[in-house]
ZAMI-456420 format. One record per atom (N, C-alpha, C): x, y, z; residue in one letter. Coordinates in steps of 0.02 Angstrom, whole numbers, padded with zeros to 5 digits, always signed. Example, Ala and Ser with C-alpha at 12.3 -4.5 7.8 and 13.67 -1.06 7.14 Angstrom:
<atoms>
+00660-00284+00390A
+00615-00225+00390A
+00660-00165+00390A
+00642-00112+00354S
+00684-00053+00357S
+00645+00002+00394S
</atoms>
This chain:
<atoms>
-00277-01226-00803X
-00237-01167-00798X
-00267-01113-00843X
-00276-01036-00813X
-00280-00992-00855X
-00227-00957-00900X
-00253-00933-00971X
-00216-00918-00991X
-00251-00844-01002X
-00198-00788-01028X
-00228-00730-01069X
-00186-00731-01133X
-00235-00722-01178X
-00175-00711-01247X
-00223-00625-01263X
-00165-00594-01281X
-00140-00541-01303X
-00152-00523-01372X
-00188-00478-01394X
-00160-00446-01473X
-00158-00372-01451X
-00131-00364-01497X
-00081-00283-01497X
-00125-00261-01556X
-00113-00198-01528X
-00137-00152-01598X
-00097-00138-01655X
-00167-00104-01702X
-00106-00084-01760X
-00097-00020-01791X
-00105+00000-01837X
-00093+00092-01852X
-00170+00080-01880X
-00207+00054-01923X
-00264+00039-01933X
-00300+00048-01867X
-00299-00007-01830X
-00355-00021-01780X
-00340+00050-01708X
-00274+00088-01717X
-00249+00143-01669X
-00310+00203-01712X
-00284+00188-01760X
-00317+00259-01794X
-00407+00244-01791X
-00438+00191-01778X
-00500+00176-01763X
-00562+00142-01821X
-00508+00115-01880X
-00524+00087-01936X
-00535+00031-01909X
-00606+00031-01931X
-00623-00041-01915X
-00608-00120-01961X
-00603-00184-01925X
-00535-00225-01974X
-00573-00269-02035X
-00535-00277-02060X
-00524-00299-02127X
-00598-00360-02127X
-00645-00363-02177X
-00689-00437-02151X
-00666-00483-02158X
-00605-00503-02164X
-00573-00571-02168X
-00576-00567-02084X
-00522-00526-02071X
-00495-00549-02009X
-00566-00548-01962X
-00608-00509-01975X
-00667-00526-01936X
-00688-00592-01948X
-00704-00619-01989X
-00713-00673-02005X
-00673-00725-01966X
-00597-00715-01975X
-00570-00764-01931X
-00562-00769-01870X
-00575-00724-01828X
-00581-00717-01751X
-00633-00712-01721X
-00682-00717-01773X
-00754-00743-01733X
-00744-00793-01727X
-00702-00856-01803X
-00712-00915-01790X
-00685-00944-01744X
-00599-00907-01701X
-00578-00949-01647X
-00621-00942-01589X
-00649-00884-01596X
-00678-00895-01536X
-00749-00915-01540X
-00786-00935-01583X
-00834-01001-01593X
-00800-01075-01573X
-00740-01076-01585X
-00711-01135-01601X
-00687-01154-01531X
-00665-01083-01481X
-00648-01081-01413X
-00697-01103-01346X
-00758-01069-01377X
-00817-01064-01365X
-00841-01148-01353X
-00839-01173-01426X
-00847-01256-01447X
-00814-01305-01378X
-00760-01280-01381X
-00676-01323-01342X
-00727-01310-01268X
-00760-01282-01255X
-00775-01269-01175X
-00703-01225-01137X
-00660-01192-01166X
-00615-01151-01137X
-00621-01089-01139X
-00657-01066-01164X
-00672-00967-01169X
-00694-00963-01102X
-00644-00915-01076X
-00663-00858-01016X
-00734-00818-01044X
-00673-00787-01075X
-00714-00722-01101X
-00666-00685-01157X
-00680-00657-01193X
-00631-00619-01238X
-00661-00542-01274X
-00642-00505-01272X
-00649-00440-01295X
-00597-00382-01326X
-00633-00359-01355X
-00568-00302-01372X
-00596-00244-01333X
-00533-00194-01347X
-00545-00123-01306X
-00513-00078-01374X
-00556-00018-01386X
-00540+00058-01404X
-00484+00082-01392X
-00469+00111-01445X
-00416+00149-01471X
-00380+00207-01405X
-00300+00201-01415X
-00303+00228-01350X
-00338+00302-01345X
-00329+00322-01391X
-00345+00404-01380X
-00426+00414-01345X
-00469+00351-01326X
-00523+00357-01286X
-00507+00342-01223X
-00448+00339-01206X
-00406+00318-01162X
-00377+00356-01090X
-00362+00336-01051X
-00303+00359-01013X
-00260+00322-00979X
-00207+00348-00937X
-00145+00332-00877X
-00154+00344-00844X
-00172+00332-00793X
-00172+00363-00723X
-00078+00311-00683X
-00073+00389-00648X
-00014+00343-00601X
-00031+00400-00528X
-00005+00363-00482X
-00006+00390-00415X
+00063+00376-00381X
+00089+00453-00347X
+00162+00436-00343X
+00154+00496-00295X
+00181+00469-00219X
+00185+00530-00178X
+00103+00563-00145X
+00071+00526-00159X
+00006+00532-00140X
-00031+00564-00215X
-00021+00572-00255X
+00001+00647-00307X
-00018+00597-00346X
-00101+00610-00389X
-00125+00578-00465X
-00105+00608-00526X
-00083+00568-00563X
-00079+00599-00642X
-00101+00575-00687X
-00159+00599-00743X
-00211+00567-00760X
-00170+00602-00848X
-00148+00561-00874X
-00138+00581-00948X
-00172+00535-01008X
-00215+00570-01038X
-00268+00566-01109X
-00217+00523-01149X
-00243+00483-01167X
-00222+00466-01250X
-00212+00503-01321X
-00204+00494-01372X
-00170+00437-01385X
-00094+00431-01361X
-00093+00362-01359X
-00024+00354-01324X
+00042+00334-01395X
+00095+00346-01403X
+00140+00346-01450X
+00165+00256-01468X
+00156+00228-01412X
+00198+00177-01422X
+00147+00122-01433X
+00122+00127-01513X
+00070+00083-01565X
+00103+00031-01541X
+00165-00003-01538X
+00152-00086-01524X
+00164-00108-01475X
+00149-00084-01430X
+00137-00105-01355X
+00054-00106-01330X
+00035-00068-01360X
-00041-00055-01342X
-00080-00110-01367X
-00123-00137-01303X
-00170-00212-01307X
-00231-00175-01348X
-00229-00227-01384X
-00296-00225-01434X
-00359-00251-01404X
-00347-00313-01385X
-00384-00353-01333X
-00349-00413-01303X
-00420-00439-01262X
-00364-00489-01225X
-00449-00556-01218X
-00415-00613-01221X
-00459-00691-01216X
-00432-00718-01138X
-00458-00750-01108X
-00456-00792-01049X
-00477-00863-01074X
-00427-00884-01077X
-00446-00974-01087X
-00431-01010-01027X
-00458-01057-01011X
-00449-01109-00948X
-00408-01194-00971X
-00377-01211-00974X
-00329-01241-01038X
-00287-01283-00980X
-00283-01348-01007X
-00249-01403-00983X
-00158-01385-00983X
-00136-01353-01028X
-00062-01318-01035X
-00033-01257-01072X
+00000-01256-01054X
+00034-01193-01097X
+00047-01200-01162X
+00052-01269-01188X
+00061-01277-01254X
-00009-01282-01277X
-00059-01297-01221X
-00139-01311-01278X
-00151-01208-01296X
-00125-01181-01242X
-00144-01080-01256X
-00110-01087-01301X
-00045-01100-01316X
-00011-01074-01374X
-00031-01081-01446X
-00069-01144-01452X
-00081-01190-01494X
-00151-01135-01528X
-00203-01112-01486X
-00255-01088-01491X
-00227-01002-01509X
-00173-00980-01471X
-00128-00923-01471X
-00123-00918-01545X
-00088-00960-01565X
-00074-00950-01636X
-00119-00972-01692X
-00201-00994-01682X
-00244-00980-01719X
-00277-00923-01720X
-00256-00881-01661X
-00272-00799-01651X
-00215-00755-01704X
-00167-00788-01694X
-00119-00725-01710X
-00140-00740-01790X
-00139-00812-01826X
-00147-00810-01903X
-00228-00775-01898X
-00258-00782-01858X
-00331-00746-01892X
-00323-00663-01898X
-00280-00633-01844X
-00256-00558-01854X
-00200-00548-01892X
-00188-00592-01918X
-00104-00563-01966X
-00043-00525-01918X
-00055-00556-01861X
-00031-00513-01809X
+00019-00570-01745X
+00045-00536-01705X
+00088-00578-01662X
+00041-00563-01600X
+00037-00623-01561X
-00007-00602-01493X
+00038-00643-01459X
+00045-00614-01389X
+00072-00636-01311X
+00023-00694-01267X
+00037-00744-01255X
+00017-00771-01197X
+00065-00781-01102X
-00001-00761-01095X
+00024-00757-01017X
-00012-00809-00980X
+00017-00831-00931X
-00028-00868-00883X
-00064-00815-00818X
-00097-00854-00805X
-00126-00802-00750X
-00129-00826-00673X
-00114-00772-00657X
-00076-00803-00585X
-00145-00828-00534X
-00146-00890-00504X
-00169-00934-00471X
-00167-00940-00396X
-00221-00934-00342X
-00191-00932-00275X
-00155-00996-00283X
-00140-01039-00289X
-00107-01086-00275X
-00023-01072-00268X
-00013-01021-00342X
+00032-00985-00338X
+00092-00967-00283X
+00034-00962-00236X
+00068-00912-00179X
+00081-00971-00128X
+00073-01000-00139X
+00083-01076-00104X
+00176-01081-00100X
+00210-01098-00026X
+00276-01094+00000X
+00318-01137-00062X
+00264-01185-00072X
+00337-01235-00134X
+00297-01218-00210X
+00284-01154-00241X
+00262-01134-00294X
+00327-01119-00310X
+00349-01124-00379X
+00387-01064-00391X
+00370-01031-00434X
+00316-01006-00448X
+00293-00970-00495X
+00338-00888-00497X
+00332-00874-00441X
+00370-00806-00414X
+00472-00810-00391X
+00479-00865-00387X
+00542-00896-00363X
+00586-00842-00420X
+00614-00816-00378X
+00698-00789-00429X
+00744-00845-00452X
+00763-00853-00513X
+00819-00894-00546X
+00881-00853-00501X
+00938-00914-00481X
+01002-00906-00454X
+01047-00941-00516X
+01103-00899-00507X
+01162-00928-00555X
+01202-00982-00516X
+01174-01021-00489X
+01213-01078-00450X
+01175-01142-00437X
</atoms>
């Protein structure tokens, strides 16, 4: 199963300060260590939003708005692709990310054709009954 884990930015890394050499230090090592495991996709970070934009399309009608964007903790810092036996082995690796950034990161799974398969319920709505 794929996973993506998530880090968020911070007012440091928004404003384009580059991070601390600890934490460099420690997120090279998960992902040496990811690297090691045979589970690294791939992992990268991305630039500050203000190198940034939005685009939305609505009505045929583009709207292309520049960065920086206001809402610092929502904005992805970067993102890892691991290929991972469960959700608890991402989490497990998740949270040697988040202690190497001093930071909280999201894991997601990533959606799978199998997915779309009639007895998946990956997509299934919860019923109150």
């Amino acid at each position: 199963m794929r996973y993506m884990i998530i880090n968020k930015v911070d007012a440091d890394s928004e404003a384009g300060k580059f991070p601390a050499p600890a934490v460099i230090e420690g997120v090279g090592q998960v992902v040496e260590d990811l690297s090691k495991a045979g589970v690294l996709l791939f992992a990268e970070g991305v630039h500050r939003s203000s190198l940034g934009a939005r685009v939305q399309v609505a009505d045929g009608r583009r709207t292309v708005t520049d960065g920086p964007f206001a809402e610092t903790k929502e904005l992805v810092g970067g993102v890892m692709v691991v290929d991972v036996r469960s959700r608890e082995e991402a989490v497990e690796w998740a949270a040697r990310l988040a202690e190497a950034l001093g930071s909280e990161v999201e894991v997601r799974r990533v959606v799978e054709e199998a997915d779309f398969a009639p007895d998946s319920d990956v997509f299934s709505v919860p019923t109150n009954g």
